[in-house]
Structure formats: structure tokens, C-alpha cells
N, C-alpha and C positions, 0 to 999 in steps of 0.2 A: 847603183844602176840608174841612166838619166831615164826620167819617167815612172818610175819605180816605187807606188804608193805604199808605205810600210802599213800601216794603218787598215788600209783596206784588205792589203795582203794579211793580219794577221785573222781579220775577221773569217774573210774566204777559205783559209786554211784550217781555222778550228773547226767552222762550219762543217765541213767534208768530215772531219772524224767522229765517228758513232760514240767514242767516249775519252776523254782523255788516259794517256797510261795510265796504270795501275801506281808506276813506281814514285806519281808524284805525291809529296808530302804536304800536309795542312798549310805550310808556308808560303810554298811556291805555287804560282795559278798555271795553269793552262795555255794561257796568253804570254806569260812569261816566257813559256819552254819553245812557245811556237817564234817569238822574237827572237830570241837568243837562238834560234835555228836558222832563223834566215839571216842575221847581220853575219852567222858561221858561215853560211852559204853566199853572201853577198864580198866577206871579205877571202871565202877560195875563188871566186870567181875574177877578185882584181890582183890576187898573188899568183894564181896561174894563166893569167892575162886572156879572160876570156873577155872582160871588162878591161879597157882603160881607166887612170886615173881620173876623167873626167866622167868618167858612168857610161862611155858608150861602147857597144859590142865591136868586137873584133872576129877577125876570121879562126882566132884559136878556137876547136872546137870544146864544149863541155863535157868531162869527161863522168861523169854520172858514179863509176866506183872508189876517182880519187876525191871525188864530193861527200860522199859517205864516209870514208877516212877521216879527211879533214872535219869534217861536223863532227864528227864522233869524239875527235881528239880533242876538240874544243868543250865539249857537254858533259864528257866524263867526269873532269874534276869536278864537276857544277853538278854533277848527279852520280857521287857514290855509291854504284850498287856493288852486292856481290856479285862473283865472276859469273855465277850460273844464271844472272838477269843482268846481262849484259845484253842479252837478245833483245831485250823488252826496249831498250835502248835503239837498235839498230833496228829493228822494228818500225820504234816510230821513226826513226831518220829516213827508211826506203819510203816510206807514205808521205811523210812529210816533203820529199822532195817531187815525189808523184802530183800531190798537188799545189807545189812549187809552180811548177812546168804547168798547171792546167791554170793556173790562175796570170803565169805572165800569159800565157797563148791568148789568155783572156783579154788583156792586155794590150795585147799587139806587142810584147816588147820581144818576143821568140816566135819564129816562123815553127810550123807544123812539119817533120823531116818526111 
């Protein structure tokens, strides 16, 4: 997305959450999960053309439940859990994308609906 600071965005969005998931392991950081969330995020938004190839917005709107989908379907393999903490999963994906949305507003890269 043009304009779109990764960096800044990861910091912004750990910030916001009181504690990282439960499900992550000694390996994987926090920062990790939060990147790997929004490049999930960043590449539903150029394969269902909410984004152009060149980073810029389009009139296709974002769809917010096929975005949790898609994230999900990308994080699963990357975080094995059992079926009964899959929540814990989709959990952080509804937050994480909450403040998605408050950090590009911040931004200026998305208008307020």
C-alpha cells in the first residue's frame, strides 16, 4: 500500500495489545506475528483489488470478514494449534485488524466511513 509504513505499523499495533497471545512459542516474537499479519493483510487487499498493483486504493470496498479468512488461512500453517484454540487465533486476527484500521486512519491512508 503506497504510503504504507511497515515499521511503524508493527510498532503501533503491538502497542495497542495488553499482552501478546498465549499461543505464541519461545521462538516466535510478537513482532513476528504482528508482520506476518499485516503482509496477510496487505496481500488480501491487492488480490481482492482493494489495492492496486502499484499500492494505491481503489474504489473496491474492504471487506473486513473475507480479511479474517484470508489472514487466517495464511497464519494457520505458521501457528499450529489445536482445533479447540483456534479461537485464540481469530481472536488476535479481529484485534489485530481493529487496529489495522486505527493505525492507517492514523495515517491518513483510509477515510473514517
Amino acid at each position: 500500500m503506497k504510503g504504507y509504513h511497515k515499521i511503524r505499523a508493527v510498532d503501533f499495533i503491538v502497542s495497542k495489545f495488553s499482552s501478546p497471545p498465549s499461543f505464541l512459542s519461545d521462538n516466535l516474537t510478537f513482532n513476528t506475528l504482528v508482520s506476518q499479519a499485516i503482509d496477510a493483510d496487505l496481500a488480501f487487499m491487492l488480490d481482492s483489488g482493494v489495492i492496486d498493483e502499484e499500492g494505491f486504493g481503489t474504489d473496491i470496498p474492504y471487506d473486513e470478514d473475507e480479511a479474517l479468512e484470508s489472514i487466517l488461512d495464511t497464519l494457520m500453517p505458521l501457528y499450529p494449534l489445536p482445533s479447540e484454540e483456534v479461537i485464540l487465533l481469530i481472536v488476535f486476527i479481529n484485534d489485530f485488524l481493529e487496529f489495522q484500521y486505527e493505525f492507517m486512519l492514523k495515517e491518513g491512508l483510509v477515510h473514517q466511513d
